[in-house]
VOPAGU-2260 file (C-alpha; in pm, 1 decimal, decimal comma):
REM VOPAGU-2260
SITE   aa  ch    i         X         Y         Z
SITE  UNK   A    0    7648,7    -866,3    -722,0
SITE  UNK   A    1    7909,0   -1082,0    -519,5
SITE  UNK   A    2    8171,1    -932,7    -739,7
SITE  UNK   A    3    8104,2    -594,5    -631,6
SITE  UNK   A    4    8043,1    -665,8    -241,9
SITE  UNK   A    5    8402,3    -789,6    -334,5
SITE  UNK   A    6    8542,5    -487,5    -458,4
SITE  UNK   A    7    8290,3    -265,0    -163,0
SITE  UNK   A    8    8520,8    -496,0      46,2
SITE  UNK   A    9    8814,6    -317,7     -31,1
SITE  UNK   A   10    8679,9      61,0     -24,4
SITE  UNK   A   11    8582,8     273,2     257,2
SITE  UNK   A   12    8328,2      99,1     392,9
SITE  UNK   A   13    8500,4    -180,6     382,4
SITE  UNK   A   14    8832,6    -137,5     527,6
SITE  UNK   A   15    8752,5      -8,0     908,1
SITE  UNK   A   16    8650,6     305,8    1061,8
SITE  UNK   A   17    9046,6     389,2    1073,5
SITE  UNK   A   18    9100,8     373,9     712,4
SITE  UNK   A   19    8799,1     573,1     641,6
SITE  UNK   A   20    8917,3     783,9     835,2
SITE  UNK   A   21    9224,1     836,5     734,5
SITE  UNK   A   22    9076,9     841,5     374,5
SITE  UNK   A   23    8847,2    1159,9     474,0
SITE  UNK   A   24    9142,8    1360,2     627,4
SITE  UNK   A   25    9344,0    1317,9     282,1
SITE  UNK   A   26    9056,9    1381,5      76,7
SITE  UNK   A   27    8983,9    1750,4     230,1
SITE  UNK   A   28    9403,8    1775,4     265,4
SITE  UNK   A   29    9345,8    1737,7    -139,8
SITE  UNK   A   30    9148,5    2002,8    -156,4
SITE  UNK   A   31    9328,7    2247,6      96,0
SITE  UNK   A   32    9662,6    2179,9     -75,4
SITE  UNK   A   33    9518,8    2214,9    -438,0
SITE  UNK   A   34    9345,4    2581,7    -328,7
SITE  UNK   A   35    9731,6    2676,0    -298,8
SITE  UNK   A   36    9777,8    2678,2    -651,5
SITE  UNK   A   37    9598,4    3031,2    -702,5
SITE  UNK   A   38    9765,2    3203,8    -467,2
SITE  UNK   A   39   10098,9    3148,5    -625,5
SITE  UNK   A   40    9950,6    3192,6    -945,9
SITE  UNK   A   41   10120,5    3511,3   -1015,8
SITE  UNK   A   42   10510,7    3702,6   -1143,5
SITE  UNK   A   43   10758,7    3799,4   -1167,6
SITE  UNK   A   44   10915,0    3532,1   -1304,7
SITE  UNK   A   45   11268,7    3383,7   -1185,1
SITE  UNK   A   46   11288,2    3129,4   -1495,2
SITE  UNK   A   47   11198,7    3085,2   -1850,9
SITE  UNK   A   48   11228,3    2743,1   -1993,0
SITE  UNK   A   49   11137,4    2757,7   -2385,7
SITE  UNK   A   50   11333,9    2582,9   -2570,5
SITE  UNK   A   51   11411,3    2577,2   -2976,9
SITE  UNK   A   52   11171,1    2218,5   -2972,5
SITE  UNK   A   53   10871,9    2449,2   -2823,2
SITE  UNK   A   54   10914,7    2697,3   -3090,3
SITE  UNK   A   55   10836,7    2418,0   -3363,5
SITE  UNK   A   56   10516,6    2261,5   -3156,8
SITE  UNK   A   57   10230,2    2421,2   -3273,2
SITE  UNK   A   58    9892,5    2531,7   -3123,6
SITE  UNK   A   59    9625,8    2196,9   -3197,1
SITE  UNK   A   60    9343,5    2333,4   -3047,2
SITE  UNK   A   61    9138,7    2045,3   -3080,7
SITE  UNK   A   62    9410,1    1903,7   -2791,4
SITE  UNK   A   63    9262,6    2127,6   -2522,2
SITE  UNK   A   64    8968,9    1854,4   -2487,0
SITE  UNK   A   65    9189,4    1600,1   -2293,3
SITE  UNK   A   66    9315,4    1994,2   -2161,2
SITE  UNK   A   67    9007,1    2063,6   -1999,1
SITE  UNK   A   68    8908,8    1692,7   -1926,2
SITE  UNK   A   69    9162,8    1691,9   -1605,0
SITE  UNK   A   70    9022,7    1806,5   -1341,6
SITE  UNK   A   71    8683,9    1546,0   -1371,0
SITE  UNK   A   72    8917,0    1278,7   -1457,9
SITE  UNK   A   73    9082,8    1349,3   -1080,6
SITE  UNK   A   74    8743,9    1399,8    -975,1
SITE  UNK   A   75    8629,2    1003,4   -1079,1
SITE  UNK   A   76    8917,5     878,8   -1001,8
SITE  UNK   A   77    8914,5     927,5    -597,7
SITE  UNK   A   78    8558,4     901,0    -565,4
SITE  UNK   A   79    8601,1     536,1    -710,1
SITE  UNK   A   80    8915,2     484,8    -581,2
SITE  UNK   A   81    8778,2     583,9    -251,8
SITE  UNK   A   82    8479,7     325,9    -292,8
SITE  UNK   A   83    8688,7      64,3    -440,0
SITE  UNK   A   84    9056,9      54,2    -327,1
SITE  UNK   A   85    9103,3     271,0      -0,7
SITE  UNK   A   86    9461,9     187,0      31,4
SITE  UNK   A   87    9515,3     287,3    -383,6
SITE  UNK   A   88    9320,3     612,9    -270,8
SITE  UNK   A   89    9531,0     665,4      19,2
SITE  UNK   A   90    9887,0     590,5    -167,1
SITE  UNK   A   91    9761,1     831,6    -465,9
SITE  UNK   A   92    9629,9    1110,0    -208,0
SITE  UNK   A   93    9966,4    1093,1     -68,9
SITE  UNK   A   94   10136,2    1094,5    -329,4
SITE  UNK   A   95    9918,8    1436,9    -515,6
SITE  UNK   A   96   10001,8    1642,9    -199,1
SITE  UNK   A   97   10373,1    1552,2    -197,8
SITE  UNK   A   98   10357,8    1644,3    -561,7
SITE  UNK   A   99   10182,9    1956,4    -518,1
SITE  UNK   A  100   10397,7    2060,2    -235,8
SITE  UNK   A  101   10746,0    1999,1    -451,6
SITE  UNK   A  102   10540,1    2177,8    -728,4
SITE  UNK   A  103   10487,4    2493,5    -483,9
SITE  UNK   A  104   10838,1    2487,4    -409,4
SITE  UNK   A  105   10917,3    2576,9    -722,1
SITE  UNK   A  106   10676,5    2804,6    -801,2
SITE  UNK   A  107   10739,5    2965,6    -471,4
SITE  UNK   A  108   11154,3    3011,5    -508,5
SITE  UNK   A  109   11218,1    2982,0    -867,2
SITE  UNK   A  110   10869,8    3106,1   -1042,9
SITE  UNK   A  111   10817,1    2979,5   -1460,7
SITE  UNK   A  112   10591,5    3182,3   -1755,7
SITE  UNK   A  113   10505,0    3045,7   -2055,5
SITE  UNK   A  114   10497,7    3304,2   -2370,9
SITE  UNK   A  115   10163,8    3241,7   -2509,3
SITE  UNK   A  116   10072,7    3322,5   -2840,3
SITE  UNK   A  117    9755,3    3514,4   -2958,8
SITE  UNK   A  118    9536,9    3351,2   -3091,6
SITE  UNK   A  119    9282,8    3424,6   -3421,4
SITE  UNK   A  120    9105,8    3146,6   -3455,5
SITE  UNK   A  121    8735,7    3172,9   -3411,5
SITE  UNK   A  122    8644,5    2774,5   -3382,8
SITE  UNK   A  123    8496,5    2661,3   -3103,4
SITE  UNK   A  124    8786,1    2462,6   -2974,0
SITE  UNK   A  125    8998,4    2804,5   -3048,2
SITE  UNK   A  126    8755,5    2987,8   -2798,9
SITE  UNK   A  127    8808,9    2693,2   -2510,2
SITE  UNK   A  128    9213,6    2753,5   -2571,8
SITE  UNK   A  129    9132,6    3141,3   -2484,7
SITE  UNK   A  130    8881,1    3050,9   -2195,5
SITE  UNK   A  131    9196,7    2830,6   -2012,3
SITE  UNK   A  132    9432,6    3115,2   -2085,1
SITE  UNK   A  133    9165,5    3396,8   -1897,2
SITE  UNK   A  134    9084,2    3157,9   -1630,5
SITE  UNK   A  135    9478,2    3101,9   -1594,0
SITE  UNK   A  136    9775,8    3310,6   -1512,8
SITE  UNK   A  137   10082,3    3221,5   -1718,3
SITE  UNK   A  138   10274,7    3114,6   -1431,9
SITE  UNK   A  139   10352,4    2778,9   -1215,6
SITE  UNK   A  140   10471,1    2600,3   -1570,9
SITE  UNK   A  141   10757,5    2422,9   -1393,2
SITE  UNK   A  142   10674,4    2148,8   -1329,8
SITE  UNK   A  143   10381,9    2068,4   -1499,1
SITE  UNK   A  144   10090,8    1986,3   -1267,2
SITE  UNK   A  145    9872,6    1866,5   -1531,0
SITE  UNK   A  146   10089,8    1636,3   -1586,1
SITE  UNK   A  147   10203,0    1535,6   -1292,0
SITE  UNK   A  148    9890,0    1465,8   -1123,7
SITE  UNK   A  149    9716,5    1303,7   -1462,4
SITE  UNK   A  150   10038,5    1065,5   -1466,1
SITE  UNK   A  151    9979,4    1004,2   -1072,8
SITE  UNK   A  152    9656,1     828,5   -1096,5
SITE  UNK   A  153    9746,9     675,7   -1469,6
SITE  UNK   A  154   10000,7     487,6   -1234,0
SITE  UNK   A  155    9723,1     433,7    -928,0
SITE  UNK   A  156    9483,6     260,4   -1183,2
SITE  UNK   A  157    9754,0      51,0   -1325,6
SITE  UNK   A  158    9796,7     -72,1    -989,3
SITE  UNK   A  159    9433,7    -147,4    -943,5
SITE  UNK   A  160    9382,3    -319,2   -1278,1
SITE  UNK   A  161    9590,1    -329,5   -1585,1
SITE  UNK   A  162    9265,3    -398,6   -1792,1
SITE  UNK   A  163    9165,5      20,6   -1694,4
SITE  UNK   A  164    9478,3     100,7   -1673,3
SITE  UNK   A  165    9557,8      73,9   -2053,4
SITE  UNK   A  166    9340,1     304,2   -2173,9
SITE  UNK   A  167    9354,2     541,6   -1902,3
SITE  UNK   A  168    9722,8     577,4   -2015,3
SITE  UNK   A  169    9615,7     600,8   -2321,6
SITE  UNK   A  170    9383,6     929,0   -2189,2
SITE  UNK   A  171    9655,4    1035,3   -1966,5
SITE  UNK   A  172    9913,8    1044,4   -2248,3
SITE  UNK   A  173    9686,9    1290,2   -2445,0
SITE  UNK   A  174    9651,2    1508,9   -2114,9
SITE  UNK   A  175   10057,7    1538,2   -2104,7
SITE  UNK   A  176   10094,8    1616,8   -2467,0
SITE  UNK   A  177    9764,8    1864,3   -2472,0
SITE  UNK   A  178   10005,9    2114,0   -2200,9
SITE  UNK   A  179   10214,1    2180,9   -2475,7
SITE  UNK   A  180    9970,0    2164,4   -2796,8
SITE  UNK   A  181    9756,3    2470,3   -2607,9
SITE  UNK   A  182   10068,8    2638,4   -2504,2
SITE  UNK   A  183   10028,2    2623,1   -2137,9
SITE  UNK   A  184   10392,9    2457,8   -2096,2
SITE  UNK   A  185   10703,7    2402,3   -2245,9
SITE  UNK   A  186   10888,7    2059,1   -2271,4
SITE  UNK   A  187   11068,6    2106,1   -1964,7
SITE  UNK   A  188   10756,9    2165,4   -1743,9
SITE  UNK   A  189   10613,1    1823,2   -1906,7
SITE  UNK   A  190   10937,9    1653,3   -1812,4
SITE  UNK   A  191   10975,4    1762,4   -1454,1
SITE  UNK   A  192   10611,8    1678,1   -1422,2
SITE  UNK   A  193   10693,0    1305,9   -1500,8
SITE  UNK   A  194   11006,9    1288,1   -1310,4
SITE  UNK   A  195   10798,5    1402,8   -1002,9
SITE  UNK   A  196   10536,5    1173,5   -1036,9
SITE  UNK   A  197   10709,1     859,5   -1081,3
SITE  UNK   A  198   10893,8     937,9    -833,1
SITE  UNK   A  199   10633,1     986,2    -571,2
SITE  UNK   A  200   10426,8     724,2    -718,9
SITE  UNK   A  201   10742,4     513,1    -626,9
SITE  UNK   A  202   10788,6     604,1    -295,7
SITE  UNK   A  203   10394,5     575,8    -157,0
SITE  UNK   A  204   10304,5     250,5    -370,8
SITE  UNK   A  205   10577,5      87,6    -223,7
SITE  UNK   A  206   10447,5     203,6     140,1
SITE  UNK   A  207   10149,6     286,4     157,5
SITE  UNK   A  208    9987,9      53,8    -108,7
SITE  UNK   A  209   10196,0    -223,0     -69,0
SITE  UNK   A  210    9958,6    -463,6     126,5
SITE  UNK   A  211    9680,6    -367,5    -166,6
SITE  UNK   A  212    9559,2    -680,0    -326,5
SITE  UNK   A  213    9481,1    -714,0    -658,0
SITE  UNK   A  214    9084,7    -719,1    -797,5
């Protein structure tokens, strides 16, 4: 119990009325810069990055698990972040908007697609790969969001606690590689995904987060 009021300590209702608030405004920023997404969700396209390497990865469809598993994973991770480490929550909130924003840039100015193949499969898993495709324009491939933001709070946990940090890397790494197993991006999406979040991770840890204790 002590060990928790410890941890409460260092959450939202334990850091001030400020911090909370601040905490609030980024939370519905999150969700009012991550509504963006759909509306650039569309062509023509001004690039196409497949390479010869993306021609030789195949389709795994039991990859579009860790796929699908994204958006919950972001979900848990600021709610607990929130409770637990306001000043991790307000460093990674920081840093998904910046990301997002660089992301739109792109998309905006210099629009991706991704070929997709068709697929004949009639496994269960197959069906979830066709359910992301409908659900999905092929568009806003460079960078990679999915793995940007995945890789964004892989780093934000690490921070908290090494001990969850390991195998939410672990997770995260299967997120990254599941983009281009379900052929919803090519290599170079997956790389300027990482470069952007380590970079932005970077830059808001070191201000933002930088007071943050460790647990």
């Amino acid at each position: 119990m002590e060990w928790l009021k410890a941890q409460l300590r260092q959450g939202i209702f334990g850091t001030g009325w400020v911090n909370a608030g601040i905490s609030i405004v980024l939370a519905v920023g999150i969700y009012i810069t991550s509504e963006i997404y759909y509306a650039l969700n569309h062509g023509p396209n001004v690039i196409f990055l497949r390479s010869p390497l993306d021609d030789l990865i195949p389709v795994v469809p039991p990859f579009v698990i860790p796929y699908v598993s994204l958006e919950p994973f972001i979900y848990a991770t600021l709610v607990l972040l929130l409770l637990f480490r306001t000043r991790i929550f307000q460093s990674a909130a920081l840093t998904m908007i910046a990301v997002w924003f660089v992301s739109y840039f792109f998309y905006f100015f210099l629009q991706s697609y991704i070929e997709r193949p068709t697929l004949t499969g009639t496994d269960p898993l197959t069906q979830m790969i066709r359910d992301v495709y409908a659900s999905d324009n092929p568009y806003n491939d460079f960078p990679s969001l999915h793995t940007s933001l995945s890789t964004i709070l892989a780093i934000h946990w690490w921070r908290v606690d090494k001990r969850i940090g390991i195998p939410v890397a672990v997770w995260v790494t299967l997120i990254v590689m599941s983009t281009v197993f379900v052929k919803q991006h090519y290599v170079a999406d997956v790389i300027g995904g990482l470069l952007l979040a380590f970079g932005a991770s970077r830059v808001f840890l070191r201000t933002v987060a930088r007071s943050t204790g460790k647990p």
